[in-house]
ChimeraX commands (.cxc) that place a marker at each C-alpha (Angstrom):
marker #1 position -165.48,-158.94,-28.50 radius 0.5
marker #1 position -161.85,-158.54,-29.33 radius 0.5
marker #1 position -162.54,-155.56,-31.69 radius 0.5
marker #1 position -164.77,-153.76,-29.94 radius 0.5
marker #1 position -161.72,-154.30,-27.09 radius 0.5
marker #1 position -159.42,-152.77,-29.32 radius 0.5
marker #1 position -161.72,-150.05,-30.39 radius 0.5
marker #1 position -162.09,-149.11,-26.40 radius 0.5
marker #1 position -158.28,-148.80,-26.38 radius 0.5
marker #1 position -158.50,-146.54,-29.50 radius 0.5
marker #1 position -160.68,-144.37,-27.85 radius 0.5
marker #1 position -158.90,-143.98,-25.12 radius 0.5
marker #1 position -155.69,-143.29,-26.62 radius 0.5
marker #1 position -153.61,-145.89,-26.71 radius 0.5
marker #1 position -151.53,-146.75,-30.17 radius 0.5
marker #1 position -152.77,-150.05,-31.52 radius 0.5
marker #1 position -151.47,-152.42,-33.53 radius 0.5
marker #1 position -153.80,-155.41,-34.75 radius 0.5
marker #1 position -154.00,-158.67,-36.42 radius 0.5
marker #1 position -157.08,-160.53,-37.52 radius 0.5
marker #1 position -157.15,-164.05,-39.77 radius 0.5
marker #1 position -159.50,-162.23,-42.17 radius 0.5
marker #1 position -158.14,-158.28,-43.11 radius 0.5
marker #1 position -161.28,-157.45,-44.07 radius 0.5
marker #1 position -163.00,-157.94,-40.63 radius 0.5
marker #1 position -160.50,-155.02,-38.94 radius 0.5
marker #1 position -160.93,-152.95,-41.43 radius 0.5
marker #1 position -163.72,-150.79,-39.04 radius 0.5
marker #1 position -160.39,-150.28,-36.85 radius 0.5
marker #1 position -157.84,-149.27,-39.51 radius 0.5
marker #1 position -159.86,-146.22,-40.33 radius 0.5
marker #1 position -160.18,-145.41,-36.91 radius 0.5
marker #1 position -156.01,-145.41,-36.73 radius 0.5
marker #1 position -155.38,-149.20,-36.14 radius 0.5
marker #1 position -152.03,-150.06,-37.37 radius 0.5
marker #1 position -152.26,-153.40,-39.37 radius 0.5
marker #1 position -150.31,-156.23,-38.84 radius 0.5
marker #1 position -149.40,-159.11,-41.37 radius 0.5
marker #1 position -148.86,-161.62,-38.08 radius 0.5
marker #1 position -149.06,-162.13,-34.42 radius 0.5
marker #1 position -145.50,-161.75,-34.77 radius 0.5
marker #1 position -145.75,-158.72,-36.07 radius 0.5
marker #1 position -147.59,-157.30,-33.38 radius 0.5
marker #1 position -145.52,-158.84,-30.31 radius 0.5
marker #1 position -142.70,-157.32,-32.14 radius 0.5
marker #1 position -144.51,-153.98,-32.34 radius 0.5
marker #1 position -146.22,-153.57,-29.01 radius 0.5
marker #1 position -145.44,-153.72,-25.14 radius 0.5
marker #1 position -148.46,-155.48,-24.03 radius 0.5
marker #1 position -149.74,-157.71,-26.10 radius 0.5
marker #1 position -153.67,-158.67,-25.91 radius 0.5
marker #1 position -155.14,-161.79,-27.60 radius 0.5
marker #1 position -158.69,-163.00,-27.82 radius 0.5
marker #1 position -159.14,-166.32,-29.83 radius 0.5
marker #1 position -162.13,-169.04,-30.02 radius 0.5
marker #1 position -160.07,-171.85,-28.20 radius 0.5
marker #1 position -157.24,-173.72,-26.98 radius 0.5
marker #1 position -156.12,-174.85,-30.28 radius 0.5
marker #1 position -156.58,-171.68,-31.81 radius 0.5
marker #1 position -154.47,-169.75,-29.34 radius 0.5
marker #1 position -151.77,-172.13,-29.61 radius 0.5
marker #1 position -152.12,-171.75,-33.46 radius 0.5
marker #1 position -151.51,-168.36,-32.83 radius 0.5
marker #1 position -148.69,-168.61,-30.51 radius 0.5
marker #1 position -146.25,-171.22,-32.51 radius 0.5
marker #1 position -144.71,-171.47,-35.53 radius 0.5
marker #1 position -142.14,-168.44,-37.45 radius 0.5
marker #1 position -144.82,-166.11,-37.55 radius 0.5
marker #1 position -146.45,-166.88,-34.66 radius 0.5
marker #1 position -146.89,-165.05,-31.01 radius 0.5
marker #1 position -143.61,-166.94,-28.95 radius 0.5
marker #1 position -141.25,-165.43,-32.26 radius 0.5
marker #1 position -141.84,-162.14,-31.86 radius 0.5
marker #1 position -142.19,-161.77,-28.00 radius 0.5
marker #1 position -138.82,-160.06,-25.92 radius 0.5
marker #1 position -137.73,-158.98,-22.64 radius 0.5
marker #1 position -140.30,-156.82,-20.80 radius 0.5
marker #1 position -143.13,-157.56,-22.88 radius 0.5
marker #1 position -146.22,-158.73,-21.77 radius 0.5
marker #1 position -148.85,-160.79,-23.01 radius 0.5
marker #1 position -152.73,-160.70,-22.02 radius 0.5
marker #1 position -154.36,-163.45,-23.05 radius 0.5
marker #1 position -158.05,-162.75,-22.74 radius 0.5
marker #1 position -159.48,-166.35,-24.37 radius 0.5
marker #1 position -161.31,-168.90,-22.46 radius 0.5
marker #1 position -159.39,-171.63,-22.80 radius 0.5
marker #1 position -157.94,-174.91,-20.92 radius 0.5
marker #1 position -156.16,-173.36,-17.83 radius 0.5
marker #1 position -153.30,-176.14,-18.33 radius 0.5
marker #1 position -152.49,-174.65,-21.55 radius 0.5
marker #1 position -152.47,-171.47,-20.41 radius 0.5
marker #1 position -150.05,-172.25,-18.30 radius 0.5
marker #1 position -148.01,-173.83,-20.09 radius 0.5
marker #1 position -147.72,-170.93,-22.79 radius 0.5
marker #1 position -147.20,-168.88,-19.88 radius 0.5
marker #1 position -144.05,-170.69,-19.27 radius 0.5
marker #1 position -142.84,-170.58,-22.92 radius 0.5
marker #1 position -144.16,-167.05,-22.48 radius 0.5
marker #1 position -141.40,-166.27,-19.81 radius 0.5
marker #1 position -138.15,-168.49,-21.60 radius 0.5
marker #1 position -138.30,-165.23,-24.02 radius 0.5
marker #1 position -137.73,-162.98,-21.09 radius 0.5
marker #1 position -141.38,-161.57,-21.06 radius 0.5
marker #1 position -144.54,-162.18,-18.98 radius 0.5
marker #1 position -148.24,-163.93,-19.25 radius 0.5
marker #1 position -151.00,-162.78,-17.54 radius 0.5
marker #1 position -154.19,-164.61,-17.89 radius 0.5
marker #1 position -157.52,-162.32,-18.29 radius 0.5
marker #1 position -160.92,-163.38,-19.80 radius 0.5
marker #1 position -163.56,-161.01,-19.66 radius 0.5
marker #1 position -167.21,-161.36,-17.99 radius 0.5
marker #1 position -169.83,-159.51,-19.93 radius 0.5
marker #1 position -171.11,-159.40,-23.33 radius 0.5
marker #1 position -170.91,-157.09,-26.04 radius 0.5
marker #1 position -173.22,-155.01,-24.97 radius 0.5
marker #1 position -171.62,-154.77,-21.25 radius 0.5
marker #1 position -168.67,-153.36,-22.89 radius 0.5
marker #1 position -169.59,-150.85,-24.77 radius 0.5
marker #1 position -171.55,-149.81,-21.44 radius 0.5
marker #1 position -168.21,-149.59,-20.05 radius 0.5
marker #1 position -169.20,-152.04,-17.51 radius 0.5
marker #1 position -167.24,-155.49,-18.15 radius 0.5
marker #1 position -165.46,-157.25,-15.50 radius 0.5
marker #1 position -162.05,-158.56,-16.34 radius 0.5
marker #1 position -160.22,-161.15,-13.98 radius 0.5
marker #1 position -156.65,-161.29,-14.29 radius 0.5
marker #1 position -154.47,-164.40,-13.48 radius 0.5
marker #1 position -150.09,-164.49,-13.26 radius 0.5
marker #1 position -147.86,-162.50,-11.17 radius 0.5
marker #1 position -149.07,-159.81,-8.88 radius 0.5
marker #1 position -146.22,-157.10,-9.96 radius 0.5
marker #1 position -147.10,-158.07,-13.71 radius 0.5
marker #1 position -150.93,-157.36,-12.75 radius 0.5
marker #1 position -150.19,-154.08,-11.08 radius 0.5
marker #1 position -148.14,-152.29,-14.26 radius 0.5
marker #1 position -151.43,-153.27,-16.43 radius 0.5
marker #1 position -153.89,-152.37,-14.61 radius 0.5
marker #1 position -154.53,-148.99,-15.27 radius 0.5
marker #1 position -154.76,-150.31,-19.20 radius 0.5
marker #1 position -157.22,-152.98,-18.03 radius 0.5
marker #1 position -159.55,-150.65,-16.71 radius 0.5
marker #1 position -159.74,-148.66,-20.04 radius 0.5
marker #1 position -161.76,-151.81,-21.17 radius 0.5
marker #1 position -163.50,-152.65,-18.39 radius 0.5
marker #1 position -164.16,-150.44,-14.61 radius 0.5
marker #1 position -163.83,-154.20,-12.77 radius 0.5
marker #1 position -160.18,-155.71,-12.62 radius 0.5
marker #1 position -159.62,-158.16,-10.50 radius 0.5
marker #1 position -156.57,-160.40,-9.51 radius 0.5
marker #1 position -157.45,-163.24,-8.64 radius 0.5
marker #1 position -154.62,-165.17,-7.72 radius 0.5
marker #1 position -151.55,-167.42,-10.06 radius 0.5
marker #1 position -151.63,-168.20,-13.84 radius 0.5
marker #1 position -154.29,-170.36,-14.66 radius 0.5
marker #1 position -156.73,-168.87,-11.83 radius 0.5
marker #1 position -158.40,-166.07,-13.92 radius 0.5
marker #1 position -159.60,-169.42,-16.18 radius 0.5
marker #1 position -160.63,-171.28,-13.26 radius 0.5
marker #1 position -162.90,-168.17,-12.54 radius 0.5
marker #1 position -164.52,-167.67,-15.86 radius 0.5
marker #1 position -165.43,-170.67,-16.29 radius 0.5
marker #1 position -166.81,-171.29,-13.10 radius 0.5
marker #1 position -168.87,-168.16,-14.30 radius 0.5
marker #1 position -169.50,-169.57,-17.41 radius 0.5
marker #1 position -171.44,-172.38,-16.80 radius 0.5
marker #1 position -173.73,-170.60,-13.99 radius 0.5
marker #1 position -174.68,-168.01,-17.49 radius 0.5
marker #1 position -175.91,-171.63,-19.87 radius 0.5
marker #1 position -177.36,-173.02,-16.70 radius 0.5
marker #1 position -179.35,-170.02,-15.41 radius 0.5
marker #1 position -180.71,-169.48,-18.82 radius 0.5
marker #1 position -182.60,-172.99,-19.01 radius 0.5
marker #1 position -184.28,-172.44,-15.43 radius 0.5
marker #1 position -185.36,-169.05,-17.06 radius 0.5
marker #1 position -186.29,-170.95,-20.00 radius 0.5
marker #1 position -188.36,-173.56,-17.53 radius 0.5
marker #1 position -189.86,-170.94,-15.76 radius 0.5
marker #1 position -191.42,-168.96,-18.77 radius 0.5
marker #1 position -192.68,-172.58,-20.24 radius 0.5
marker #1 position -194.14,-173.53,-17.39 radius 0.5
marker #1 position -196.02,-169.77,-17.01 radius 0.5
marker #1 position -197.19,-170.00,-20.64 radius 0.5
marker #1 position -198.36,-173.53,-20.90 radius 0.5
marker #1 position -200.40,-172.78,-17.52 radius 0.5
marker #1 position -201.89,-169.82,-19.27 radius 0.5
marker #1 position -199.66,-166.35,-18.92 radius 0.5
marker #1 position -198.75,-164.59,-22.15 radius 0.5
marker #1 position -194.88,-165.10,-22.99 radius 0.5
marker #1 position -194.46,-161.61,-22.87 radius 0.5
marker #1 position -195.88,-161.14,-19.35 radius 0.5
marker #1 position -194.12,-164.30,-17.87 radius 0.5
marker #1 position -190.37,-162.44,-19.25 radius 0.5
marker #1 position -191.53,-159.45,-18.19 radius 0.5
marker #1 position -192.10,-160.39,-15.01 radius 0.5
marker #1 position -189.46,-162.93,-14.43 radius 0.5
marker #1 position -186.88,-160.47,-15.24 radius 0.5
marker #1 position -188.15,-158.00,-12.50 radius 0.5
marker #1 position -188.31,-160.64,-10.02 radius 0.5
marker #1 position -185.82,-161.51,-7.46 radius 0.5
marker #1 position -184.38,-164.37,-10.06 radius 0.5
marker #1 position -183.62,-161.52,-12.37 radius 0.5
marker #1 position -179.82,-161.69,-12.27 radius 0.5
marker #1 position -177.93,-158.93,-14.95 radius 0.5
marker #1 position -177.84,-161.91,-17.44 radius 0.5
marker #1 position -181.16,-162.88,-17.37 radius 0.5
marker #1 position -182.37,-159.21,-17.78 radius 0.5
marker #1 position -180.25,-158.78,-20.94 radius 0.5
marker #1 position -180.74,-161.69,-22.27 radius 0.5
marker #1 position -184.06,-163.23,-21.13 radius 0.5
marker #1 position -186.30,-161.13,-23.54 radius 0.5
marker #1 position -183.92,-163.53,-26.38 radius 0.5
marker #1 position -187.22,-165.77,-25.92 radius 0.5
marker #1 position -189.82,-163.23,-27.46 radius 0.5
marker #1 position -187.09,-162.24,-29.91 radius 0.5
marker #1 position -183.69,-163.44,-31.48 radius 0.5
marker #1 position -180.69,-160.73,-31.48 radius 0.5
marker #1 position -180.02,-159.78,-35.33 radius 0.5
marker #1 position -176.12,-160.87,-33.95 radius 0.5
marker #1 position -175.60,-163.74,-32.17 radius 0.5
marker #1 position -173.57,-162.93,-28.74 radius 0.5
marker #1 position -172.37,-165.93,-27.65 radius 0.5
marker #1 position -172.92,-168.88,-29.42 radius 0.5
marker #1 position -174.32,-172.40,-28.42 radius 0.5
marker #1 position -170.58,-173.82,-30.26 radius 0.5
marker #1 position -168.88,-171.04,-27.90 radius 0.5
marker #1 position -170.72,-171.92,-24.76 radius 0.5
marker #1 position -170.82,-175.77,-25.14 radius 0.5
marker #1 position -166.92,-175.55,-25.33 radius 0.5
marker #1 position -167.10,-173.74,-22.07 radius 0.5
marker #1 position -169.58,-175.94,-20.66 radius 0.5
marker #1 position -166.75,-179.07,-21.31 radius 0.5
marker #1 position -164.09,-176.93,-19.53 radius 0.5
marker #1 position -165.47,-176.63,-16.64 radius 0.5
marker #1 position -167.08,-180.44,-16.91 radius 0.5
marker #1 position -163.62,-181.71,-17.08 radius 0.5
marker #1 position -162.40,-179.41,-14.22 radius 0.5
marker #1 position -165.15,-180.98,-12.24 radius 0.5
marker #1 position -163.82,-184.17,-12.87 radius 0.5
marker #1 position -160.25,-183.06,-11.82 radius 0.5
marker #1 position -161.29,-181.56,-8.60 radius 0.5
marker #1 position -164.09,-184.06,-7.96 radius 0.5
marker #1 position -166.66,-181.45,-7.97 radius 0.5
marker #1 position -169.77,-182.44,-8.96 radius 0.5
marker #1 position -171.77,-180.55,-11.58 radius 0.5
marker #1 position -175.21,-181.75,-11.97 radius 0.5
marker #1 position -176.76,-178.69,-13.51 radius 0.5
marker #1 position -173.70,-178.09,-15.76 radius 0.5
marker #1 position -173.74,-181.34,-17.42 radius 0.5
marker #1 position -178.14,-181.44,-17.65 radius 0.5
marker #1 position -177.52,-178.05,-19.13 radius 0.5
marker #1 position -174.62,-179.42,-21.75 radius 0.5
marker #1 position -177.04,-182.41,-22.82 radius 0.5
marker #1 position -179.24,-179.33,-24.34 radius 0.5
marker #1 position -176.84,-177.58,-25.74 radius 0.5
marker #1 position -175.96,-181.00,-27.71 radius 0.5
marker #1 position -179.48,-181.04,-28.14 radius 0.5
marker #1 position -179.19,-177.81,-29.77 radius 0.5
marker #1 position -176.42,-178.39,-32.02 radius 0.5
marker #1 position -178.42,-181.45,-33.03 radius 0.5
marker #1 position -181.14,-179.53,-34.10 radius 0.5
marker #1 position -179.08,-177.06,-36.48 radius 0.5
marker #1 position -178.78,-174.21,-33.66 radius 0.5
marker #1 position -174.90,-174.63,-33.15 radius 0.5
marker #1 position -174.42,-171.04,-34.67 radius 0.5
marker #1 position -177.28,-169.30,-32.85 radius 0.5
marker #1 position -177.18,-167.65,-29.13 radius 0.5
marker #1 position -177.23,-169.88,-26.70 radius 0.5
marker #1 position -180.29,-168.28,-25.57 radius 0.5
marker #1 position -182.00,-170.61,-28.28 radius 0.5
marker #1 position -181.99,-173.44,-25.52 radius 0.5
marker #1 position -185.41,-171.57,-25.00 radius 0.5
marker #1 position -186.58,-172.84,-28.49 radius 0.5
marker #1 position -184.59,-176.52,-27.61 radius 0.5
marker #1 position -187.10,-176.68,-24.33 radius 0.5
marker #1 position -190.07,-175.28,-26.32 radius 0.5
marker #1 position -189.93,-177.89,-28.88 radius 0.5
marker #1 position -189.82,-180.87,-26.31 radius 0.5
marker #1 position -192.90,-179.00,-24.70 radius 0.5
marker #1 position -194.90,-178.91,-27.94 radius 0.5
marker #1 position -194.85,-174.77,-27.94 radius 0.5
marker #1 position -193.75,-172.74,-31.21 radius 0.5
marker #1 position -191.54,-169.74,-31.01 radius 0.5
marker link #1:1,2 radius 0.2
marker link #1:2,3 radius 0.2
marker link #1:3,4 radius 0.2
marker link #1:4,5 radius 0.2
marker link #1:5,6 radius 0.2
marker link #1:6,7 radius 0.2
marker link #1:7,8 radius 0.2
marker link #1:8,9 radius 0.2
marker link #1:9,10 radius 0.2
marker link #1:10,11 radius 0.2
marker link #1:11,12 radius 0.2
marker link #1:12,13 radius 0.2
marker link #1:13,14 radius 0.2
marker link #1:14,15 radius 0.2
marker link #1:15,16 radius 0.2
marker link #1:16,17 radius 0.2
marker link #1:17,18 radius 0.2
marker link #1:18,19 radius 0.2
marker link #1:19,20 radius 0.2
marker link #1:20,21 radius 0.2
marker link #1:21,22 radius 0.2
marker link #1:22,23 radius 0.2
marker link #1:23,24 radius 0.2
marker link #1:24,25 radius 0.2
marker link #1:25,26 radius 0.2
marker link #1:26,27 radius 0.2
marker link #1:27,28 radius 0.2
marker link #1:28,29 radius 0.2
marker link #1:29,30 radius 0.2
marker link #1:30,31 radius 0.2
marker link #1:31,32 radius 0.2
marker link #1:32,33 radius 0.2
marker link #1:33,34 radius 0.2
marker link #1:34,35 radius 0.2
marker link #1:35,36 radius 0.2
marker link #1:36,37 radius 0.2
marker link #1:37,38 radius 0.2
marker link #1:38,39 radius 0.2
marker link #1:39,40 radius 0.2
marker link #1:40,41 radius 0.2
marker link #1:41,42 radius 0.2
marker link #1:42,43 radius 0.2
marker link #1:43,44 radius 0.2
marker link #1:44,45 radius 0.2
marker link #1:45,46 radius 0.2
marker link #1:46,47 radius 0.2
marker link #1:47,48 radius 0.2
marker link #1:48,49 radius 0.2
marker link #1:49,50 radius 0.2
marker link #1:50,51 radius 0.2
marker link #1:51,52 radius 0.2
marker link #1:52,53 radius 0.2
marker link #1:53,54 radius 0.2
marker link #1:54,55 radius 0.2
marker link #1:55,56 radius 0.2
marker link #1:56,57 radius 0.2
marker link #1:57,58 radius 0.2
marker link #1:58,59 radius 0.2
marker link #1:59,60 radius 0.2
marker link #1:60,61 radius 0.2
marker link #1:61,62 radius 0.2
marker link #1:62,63 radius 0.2
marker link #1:63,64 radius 0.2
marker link #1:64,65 radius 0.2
marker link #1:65,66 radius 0.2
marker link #1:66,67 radius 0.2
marker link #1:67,68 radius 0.2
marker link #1:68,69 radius 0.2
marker link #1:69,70 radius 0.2
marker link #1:70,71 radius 0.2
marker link #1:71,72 radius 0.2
marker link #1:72,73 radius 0.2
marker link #1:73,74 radius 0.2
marker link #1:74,75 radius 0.2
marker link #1:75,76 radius 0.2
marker link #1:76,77 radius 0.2
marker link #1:77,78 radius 0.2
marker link #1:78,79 radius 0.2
marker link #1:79,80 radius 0.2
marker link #1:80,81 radius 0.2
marker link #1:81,82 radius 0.2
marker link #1:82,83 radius 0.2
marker link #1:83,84 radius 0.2
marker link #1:84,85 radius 0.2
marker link #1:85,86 radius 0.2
marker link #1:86,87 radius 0.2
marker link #1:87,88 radius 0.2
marker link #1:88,89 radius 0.2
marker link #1:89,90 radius 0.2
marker link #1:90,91 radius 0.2
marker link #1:91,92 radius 0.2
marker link #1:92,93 radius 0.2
marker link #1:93,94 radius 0.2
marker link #1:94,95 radius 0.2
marker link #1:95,96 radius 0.2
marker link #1:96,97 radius 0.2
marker link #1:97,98 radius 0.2
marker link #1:98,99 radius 0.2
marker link #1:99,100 radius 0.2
marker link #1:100,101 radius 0.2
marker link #1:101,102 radius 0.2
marker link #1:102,103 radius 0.2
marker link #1:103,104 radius 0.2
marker link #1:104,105 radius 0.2
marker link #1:105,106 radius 0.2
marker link #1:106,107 radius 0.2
marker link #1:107,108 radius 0.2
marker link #1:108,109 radius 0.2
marker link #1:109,110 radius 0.2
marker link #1:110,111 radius 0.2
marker link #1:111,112 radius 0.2
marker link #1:112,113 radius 0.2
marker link #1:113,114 radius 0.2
marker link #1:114,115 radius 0.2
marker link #1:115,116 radius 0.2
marker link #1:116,117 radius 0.2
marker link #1:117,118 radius 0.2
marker link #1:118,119 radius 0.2
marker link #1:119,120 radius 0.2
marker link #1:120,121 radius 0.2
marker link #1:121,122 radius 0.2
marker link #1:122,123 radius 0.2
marker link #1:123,124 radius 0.2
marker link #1:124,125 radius 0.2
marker link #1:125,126 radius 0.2
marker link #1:126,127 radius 0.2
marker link #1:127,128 radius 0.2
marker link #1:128,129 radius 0.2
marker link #1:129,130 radius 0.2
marker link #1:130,131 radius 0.2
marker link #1:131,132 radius 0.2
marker link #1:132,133 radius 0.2
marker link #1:133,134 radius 0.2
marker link #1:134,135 radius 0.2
marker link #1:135,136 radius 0.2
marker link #1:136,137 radius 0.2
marker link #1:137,138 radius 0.2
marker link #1:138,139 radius 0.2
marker link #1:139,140 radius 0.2
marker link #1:140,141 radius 0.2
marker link #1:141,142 radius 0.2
marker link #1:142,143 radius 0.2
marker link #1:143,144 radius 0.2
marker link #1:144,145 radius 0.2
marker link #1:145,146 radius 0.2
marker link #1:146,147 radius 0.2
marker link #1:147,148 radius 0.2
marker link #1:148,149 radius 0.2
marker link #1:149,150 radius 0.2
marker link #1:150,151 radius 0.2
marker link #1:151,152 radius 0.2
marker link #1:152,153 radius 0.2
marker link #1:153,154 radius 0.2
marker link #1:154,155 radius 0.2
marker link #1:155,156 radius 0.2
marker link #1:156,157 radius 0.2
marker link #1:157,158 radius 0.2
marker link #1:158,159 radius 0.2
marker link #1:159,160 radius 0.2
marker link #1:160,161 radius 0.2
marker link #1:161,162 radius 0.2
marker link #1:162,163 radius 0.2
marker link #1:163,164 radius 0.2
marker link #1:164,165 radius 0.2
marker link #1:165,166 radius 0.2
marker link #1:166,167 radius 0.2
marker link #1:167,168 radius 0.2
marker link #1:168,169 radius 0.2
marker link #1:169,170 radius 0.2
marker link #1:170,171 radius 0.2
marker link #1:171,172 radius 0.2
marker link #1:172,173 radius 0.2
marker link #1:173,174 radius 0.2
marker link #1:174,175 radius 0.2
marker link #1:175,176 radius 0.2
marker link #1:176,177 radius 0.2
marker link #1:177,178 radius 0.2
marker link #1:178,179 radius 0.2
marker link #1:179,180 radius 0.2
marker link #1:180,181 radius 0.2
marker link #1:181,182 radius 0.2
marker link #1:182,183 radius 0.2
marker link #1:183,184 radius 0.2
marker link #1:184,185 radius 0.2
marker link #1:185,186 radius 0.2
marker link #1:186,187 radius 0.2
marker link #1:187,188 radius 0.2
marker link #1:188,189 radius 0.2
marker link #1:189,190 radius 0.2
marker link #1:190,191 radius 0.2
marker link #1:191,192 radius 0.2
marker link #1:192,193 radius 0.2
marker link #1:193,194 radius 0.2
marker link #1:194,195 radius 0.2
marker link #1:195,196 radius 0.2
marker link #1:196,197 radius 0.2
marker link #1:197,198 radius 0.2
marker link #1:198,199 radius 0.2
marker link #1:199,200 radius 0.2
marker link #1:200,201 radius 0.2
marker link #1:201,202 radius 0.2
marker link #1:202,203 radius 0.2
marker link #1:203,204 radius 0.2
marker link #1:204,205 radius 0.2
marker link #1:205,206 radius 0.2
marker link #1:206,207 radius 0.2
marker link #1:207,208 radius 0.2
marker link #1:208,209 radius 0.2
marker link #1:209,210 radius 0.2
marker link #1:210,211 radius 0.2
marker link #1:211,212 radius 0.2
marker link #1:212,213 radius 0.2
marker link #1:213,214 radius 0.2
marker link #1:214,215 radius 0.2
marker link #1:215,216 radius 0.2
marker link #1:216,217 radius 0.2
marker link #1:217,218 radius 0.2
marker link #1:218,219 radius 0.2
marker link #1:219,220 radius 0.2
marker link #1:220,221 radius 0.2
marker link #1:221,222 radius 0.2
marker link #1:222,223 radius 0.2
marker link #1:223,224 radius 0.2
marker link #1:224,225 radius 0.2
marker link #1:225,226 radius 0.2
marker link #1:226,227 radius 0.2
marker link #1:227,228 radius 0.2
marker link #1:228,229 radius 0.2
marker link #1:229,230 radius 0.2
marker link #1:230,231 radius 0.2
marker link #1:231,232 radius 0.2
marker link #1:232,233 radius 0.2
marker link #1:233,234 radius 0.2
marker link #1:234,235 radius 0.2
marker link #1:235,236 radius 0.2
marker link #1:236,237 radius 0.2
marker link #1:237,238 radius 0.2
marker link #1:238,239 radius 0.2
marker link #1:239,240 radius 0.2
marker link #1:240,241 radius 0.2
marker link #1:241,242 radius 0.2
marker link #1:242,243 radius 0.2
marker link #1:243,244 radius 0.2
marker link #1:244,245 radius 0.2
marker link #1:245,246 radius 0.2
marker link #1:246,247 radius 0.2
marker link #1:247,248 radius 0.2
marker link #1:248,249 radius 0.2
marker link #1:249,250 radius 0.2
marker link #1:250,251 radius 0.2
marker link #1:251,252 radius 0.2
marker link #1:252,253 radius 0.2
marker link #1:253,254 radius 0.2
marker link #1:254,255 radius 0.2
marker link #1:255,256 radius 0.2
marker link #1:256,257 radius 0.2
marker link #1:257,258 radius 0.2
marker link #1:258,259 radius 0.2
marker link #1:259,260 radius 0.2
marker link #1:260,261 radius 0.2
marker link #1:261,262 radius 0.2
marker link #1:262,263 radius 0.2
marker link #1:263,264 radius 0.2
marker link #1:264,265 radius 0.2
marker link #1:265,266 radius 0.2
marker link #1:266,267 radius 0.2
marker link #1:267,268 radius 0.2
marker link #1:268,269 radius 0.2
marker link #1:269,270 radius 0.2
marker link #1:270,271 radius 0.2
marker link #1:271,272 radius 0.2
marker link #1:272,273 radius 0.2
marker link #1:273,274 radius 0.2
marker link #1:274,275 radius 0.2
marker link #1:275,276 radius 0.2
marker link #1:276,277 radius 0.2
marker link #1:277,278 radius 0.2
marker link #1:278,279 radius 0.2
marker link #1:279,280 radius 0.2
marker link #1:280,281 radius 0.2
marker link #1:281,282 radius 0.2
view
């Protein structure tokens, strides 16, 4: 997701200077007129804005401490856009490390897949100060039409995963409902087809409900990706004393799934986690 991000910016113009744990992987972007990196140092003391898109929270504070890391190489006026879903307590608190070097941290994970992006139809929420949010703007919306700000650091988090868990969750009632078609008697392929033309059919099920009849060659999202999600917003629950029955059911079968070898795969293979406990093959 972070490359094809930068390749948007490309495209549109923009200079941009990148960094990647593995050279090799960017290389698509360097011949499209990336400037390379050897750090995230490097690049905070290259760019303006600075955008970063890691797995976790302990990878983007691997990539914010330390000599070469982000924190040594930001200044005054820079700003950094930190794109990951991660814990919004440590967001914050790099966002206040973030402003002892004179610059500015926004918060701003995406909503969409890969696919929604190179659409051009992602959805970016944007958490931190509202006169930080309104000088990038205009560079948000070259990677996605939807910017939103949604209130102080730490906020734009809040949101995503909020989202987050509705995408795992709404995926195994899909997953239910074609199970429960096809053991009664309805061809797989009819029960997806007609599920996702029904009034259930939400964006995300329509893109990635037919996942059931057949695997993507590259997984979107994986069940290691959306599980860590699913915990976020488990332990916000237990913060704000929300309960989240359907976000921890769903969890239990994405653990299920990693138990079963799938942690790499989509998380659209808690169809195939379901399917198994029904007694019905792929």
């Amino acid at each position: 997701m972070g490359g094809k991000m930068a390749g948007r910016l490309l495209a549109k113009g923009h200079v941009v200077t990148g960094y990647n744990r593995t050279r090799a992987k960017a290389q698509w972007l360097i011949d499209r007129g990336m400037k390379w990196a050897g750090s995230p140092r490097e690049v905070c003391e290259a760019a303006d804005v600075i955008f970063v898109m890691v797995t976790d929270s302990a990878s983007l504070q691997a990539v914010a401490e330390g000599p070469d890391g982000l924190l040594a190489g930001l200044g005054g006026g820079k700003i950094l856009i930190d794109m990951s879903t991660v814990s919004p307590a440590i967001s914050r608190a790099l966002a206040g490390k973030v402003r002892e070097k004179g610059a500015d941290m926004v918060d701003a994970p995406v909503s969409g897949s890969v696919v929604t992006l190179e659409q051009g139809k992602l959805s970016v929420m944007v958490g931190g100060d509202r006169a930080t949010f309104d000088k990038i703007k205009p560079l948000l919306e070259d990677v996605g039409p939807k910017v939103t700000h949604v209130g102080t650091n730490g906020l734009a988090l809040s949101m995503k995963i909020a989202t987050n868990l509705s995408l795992a969750v709404q995926m195994l009632a899909f997953s239910e409902g074609v199970l429960l078609a096809e053991k009664s008697g309805i061809a797989r392929e009819t029960a997806v087809d007609v599920l996702t033309h029904s009034v259930m059919g939400s964006p995300m099920v329509q893109y990635r409900g037919p996942f059931v009849l057949r695997m993507p060659e590259e997984v979107w999202f994986s069940v290691n990706m959306m599980r860590k999600d699913m915990l976020l917003a488990l332990e916000m629950g237990r913060q704000l004393d929300v309960p989240l029955p359907t976000t921890a059911v769903t969890n239990e079968m994405l653990t299920a799934a990693r138990g079963m070898g799938l942690a790499d795969q989509d998380f659209a293979v808690l169809f195939d986690v379901l399917a198994r406990m029904a007694g019905v093959a792929r």
